[in-house]
N, C-alpha and C positions, 0 to 999 in steps of 0.2 A: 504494500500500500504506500498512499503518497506520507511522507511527514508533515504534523499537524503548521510548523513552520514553513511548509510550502506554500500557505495559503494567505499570511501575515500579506498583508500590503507592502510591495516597497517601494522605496522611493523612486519617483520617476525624474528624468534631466529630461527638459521640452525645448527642443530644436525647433524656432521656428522660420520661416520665410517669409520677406515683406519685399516689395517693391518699390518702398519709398519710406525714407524719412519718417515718416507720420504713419507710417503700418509700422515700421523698426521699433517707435515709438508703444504705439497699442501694444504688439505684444508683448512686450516688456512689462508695460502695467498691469495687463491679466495675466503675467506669470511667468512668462518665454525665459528659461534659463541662458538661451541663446539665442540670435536671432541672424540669419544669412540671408543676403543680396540675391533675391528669386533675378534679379535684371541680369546678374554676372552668367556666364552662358556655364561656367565651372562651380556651379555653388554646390552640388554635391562633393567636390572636392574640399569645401569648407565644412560640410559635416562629418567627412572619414576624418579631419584634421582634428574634429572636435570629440571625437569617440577614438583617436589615436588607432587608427584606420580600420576599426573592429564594425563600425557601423550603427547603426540603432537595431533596435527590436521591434518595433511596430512604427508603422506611419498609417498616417489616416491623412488623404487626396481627396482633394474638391476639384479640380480641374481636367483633368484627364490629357488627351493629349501629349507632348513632348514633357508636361511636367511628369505625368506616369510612369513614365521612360524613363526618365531622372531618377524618381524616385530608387527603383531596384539597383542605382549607382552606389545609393546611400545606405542601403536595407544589408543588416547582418547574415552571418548563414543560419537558418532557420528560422529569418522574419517575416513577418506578416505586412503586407498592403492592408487597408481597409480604403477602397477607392469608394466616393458617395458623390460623385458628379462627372459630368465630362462637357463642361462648359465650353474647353480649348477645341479638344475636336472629339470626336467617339469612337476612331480607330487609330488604333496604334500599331507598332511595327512589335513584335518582341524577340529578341536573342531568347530560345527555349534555354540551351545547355547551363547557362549559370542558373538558372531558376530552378532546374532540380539538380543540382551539384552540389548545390548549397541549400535544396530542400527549402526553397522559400515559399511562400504564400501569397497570393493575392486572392482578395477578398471582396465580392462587392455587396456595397449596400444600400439601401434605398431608404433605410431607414423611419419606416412607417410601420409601427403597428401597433394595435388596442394597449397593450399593456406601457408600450415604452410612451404613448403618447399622456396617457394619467399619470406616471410617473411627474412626466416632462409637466402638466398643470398642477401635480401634488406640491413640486419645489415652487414653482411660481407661483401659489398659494400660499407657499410655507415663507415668500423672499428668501428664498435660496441661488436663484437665480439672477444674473444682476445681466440683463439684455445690454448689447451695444449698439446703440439707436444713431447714428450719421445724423438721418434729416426725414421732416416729417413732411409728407406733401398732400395736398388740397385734391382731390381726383382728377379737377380741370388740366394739372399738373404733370400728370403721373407718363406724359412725352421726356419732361425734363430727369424724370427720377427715372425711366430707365438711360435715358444720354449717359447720366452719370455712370448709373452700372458697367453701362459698355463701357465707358473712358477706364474704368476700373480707378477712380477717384474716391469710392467711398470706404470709409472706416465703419466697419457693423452691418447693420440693414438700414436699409428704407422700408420704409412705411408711406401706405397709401392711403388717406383718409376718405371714405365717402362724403 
């Protein structure tokens, strides 16, 4: 069997990616142990540098695309992907032979279902959750509020008011 100290939480170190100044920024303040240059074309080379070229254990991707690709530059042997978007593009190319060499994982998620979503209202009932809100728009608006999206200017969500 497993040991009851397999299951102890430990601590995690959070690499994360910003595109600017003011994402570098955010995630430092929600927590980011580190944070790398997603614009530098070698940023996975800045997170083997930060795991002293052992890699991480898990990543969890919102964009898909060439960042996908990246990502298993940066992934340990025996890590996991958890990809939940493909904003960038929804096919990718993959080198198979590292990905089971190294027994790695990729994961997708869509992240929708009855239980995680009461969860997800029990915390935001409870303020446990502390949302990152950009900018609030008027519906007459909501051309302006995706502009932004695409320009990829915003820090958090948008919100769209009826």
């Amino acid at each position: 069997g497993t040991h009851p100290d397999a299951a102890r939480p430990m601590k995690a170190h959070v690499i994360s990616t910003a595109s600017s100044d003011a994402k570098n920024s955010l995630a430092r303040e929600l927590g980011a142990d580190y944070v790398v240059d997603s614009t530098d074309a070698h940023w996975p080379s800045a997170v083997r540098k930060l795991t002293n070229k052992r890699g991480v254990d898990l990543v969890v991707e919102h964009v898909g695309g060439d960042v996908l690709v990246k990502c298993f530059d940066c992934l340990a042997r025996s890590g996991t992907i958890v990809t939940c978007g493909a904003t960038a593009c929804r096919e990718v190319k993959l080198n198979l032979w590292p990905i089971f060499v190294k027994q790695q994982r990729l994961i997708g998620s869509y992240g929708r279902n009855r239980a995680d979503i009461q969860a997800t209202l029990e915390w935001a009932a409870a303020g446990k959750l502390a949302p990152v809100i950009d900018a609030i728009y008027p519906l007459a608006e909501a051309p302006a509020a995706f502009a932004k999206l695409r320009a990829r200017e915003v820090l958090g969500k948008v919100l769209i008011t009826p």
